[in-house]
C-alpha positions in Angstrom: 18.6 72.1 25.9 21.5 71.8 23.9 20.2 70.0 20.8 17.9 72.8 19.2 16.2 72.4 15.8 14.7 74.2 12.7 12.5 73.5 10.2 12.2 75.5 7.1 10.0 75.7 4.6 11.0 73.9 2.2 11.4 70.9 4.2 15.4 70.9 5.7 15.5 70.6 8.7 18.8 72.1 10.8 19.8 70.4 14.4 22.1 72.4 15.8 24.1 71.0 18.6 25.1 73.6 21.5 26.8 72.7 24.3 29.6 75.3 25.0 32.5 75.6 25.4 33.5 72.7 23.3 30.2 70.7 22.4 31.0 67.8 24.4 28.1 66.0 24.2 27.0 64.1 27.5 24.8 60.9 27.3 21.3 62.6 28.0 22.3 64.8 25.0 23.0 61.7 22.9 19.9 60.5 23.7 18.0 63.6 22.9 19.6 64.0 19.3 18.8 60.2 18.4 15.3 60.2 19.5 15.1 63.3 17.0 16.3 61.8 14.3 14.7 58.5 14.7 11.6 60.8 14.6 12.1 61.6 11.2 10.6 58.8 9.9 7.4 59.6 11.0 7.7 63.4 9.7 7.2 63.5 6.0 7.1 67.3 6.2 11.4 66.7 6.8 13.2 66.0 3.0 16.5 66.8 4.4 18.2 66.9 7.2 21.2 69.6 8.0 23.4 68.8 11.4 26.0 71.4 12.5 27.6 72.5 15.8 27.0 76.2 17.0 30.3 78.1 18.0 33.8 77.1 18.2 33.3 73.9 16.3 31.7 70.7 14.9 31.8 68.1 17.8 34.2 68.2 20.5 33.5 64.5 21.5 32.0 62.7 24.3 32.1 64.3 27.6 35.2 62.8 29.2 34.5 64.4 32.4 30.7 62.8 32.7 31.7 59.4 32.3 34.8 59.6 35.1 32.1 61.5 37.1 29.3 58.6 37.1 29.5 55.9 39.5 31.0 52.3 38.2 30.5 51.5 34.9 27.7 53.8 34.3 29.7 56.4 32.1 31.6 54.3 29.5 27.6 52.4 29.1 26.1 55.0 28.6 28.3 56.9 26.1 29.0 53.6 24.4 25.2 52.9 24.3 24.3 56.5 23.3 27.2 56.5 20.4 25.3 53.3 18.9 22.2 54.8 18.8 23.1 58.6 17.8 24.9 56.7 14.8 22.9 54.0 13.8 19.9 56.8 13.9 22.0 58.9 11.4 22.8 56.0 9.3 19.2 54.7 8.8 17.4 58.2 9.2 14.7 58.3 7.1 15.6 61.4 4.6 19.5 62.3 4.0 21.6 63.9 6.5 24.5 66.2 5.8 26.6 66.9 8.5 28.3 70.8 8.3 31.4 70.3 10.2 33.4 73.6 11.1 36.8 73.5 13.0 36.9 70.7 14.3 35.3 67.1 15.1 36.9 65.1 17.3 36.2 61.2 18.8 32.5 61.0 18.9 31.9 64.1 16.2 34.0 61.7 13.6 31.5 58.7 13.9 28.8 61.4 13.9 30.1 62.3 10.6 31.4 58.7 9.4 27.6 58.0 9.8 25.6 60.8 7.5 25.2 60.5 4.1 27.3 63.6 3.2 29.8 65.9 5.0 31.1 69.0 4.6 33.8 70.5 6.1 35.8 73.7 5.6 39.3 72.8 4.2 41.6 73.2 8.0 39.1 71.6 9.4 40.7 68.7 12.3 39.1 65.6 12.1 40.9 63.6 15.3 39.8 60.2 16.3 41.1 60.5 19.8 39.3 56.9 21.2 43.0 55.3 21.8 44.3 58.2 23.6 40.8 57.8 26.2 41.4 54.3 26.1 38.5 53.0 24.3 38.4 51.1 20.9 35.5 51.8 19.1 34.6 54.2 15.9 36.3 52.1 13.0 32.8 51.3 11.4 31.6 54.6 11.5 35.3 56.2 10.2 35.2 54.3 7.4 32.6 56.4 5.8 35.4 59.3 5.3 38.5 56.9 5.0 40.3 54.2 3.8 41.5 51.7 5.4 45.2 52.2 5.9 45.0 55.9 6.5 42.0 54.9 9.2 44.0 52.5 11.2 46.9 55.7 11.2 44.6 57.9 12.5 43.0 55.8 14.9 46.2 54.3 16.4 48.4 57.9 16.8 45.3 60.2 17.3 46.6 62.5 14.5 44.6 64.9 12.9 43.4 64.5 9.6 42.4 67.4 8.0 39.1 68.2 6.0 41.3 69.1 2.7 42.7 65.6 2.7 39.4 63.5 3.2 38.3 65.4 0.3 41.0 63.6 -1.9 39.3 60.4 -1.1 35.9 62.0 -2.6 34.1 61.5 0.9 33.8 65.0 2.2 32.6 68.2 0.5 35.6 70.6 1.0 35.4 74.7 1.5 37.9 77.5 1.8 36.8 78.5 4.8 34.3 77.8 8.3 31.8 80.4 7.0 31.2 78.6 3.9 30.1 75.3 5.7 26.5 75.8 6.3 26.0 77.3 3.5 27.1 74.8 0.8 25.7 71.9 3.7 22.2 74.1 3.3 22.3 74.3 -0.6 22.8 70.8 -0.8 20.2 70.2 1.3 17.9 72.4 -0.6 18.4 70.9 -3.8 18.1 67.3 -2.1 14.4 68.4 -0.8 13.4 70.0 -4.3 13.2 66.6 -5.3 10.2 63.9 -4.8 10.3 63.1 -1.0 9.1 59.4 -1.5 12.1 58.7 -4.2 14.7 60.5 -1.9 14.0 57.9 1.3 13.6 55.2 -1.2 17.1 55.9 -2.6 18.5 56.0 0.4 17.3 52.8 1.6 18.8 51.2 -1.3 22.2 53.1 -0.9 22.1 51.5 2.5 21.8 48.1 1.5 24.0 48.2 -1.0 26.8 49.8 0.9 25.8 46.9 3.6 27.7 49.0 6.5 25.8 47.3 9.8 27.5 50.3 12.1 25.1 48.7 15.2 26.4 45.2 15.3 29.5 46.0 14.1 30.2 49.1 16.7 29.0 46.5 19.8 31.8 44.3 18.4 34.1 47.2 18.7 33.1 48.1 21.6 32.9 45.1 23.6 36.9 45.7 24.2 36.4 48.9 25.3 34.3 47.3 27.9 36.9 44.9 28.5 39.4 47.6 29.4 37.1 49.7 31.5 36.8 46.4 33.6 40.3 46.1 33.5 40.9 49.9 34.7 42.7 50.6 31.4 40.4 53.0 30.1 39.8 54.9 33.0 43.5 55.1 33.7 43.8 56.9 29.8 40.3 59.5 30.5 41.9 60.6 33.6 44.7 62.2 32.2 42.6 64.3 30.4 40.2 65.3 32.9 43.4 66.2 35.6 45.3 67.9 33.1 48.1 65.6 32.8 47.6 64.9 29.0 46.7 68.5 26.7 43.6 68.2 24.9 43.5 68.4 21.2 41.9 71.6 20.9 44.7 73.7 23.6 47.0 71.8 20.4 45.1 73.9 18.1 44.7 76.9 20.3 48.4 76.9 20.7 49.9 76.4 16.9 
């Protein structure tokens, strides 16, 4: 299974997502990780939660070629059904998540990270929302959590990079000189985060939530619902299959090759 976990002793607990060679994660995956994280709730041995990517990076998105490999519209639903959950579970988990994001994180790792309460990320690090270029729509909600809104809609419509040094100017990601230093300042904040009382760390939480008022389930389906439009349309399935044949480079041979 490519979601494997950890709890420690002192109450963090680390999901490590593993799905080589990339960590493309595939909708039974999504599944998997939200049903953990939902679960939390009902674990008050869990004060913090840690969520990293093992090997070459953070998240390398959705997997493209699972959704042009399902029959009809079966794909796009279920990655579009499995982002909303995976995100709205991060968003209202229980005890604080901290995403550790090495490399890279790209389409579906950005919401991922949009959607914890804090990320960090080592300074090169490639943070690509790549939804235009597979011709879907969705992630604004979620992306907002590590951007403002001009330099969002920039990213979003040219699928640029934006790299972990300059989200760290805007005060929403905890920046390191290099990958080796990402779970471990991601684990000492989590350890000082579960050295405090449990009960007033979900409580806090909670109230950070509500104040913040960020709905990322409605407002994602709203998103999304022209992604849908456009995999009716053929549109979208048009843009993921220039991926999956080759056509159009990937952003990580971009990185491979500078």
């Amino acid at each position: 299974m490519p979601i494997q976990q950890k709890l420690s002793e002192d109450g963090v607990l680390e999901l490590v997502v593993d799905a080589p060679p990339v960590n493309a994660v595939g909708i039974e995956d999504l599944a998997a990780l939200a049903a953990v994280v939902e679960g939390v709730a009902a674990r008050p041995e869990v004060r913090a939660v840690v969520l990293r990517g093992e090997g070459r990076g953070f998240i390398g998105g959705g997997d493209v070629k699972e959704v042009q490999r399902l029959p009809g519209f079966e794909g796009i639903l279920g990655q579009v059904n499995g982002s909303t959950d995976l995100t709205v579970a991060l968003h209202e988990c229980a005890a604080p998540v901290i995403a550790a994001v090495h490399r890279y994180c790209i389409g579906l790792g950005v919401l991922v990270a949009g959607a914890c309460d804090i990320v960090v990320a080592d300074e090169e690090c490639r943070f690509v929302l790549a939804e235009v270029d597979n011709g879907a729509t969705g992630g604004a909600v979620q992306a907002m959590g590590l951007m403002p809104d001009k330099r969002l809609r920039q990213a979003m419509l040219t699928c640029e990079p934006v790299l972990g040094r300059e989200l760290a100017s805007y005060g929403t990601v905890v920046a390191v000189p290099d990958e080796e230093s990402v779970p471990v300042e991601a684990r000492r904040l989590a350890g000082v985060i579960a050295a405090k009382r449990p009960s007033v760390v979900r409580a806090a939480k909670k109230a950070i939530n509500g104040s913040a008022r960020r709905d990322i389930g409605p407002l994602y389906r709203q998103e999304t619902a022209l992604t849908l439009e456009l995999n009716m349309r053929g549109d979208a399935r048009e843009a993921r299959e220039t991926f999956v044949s080759g056509e159009r480079r990937g952003y990580l041979s971009r990185e491979t090759s500078s």
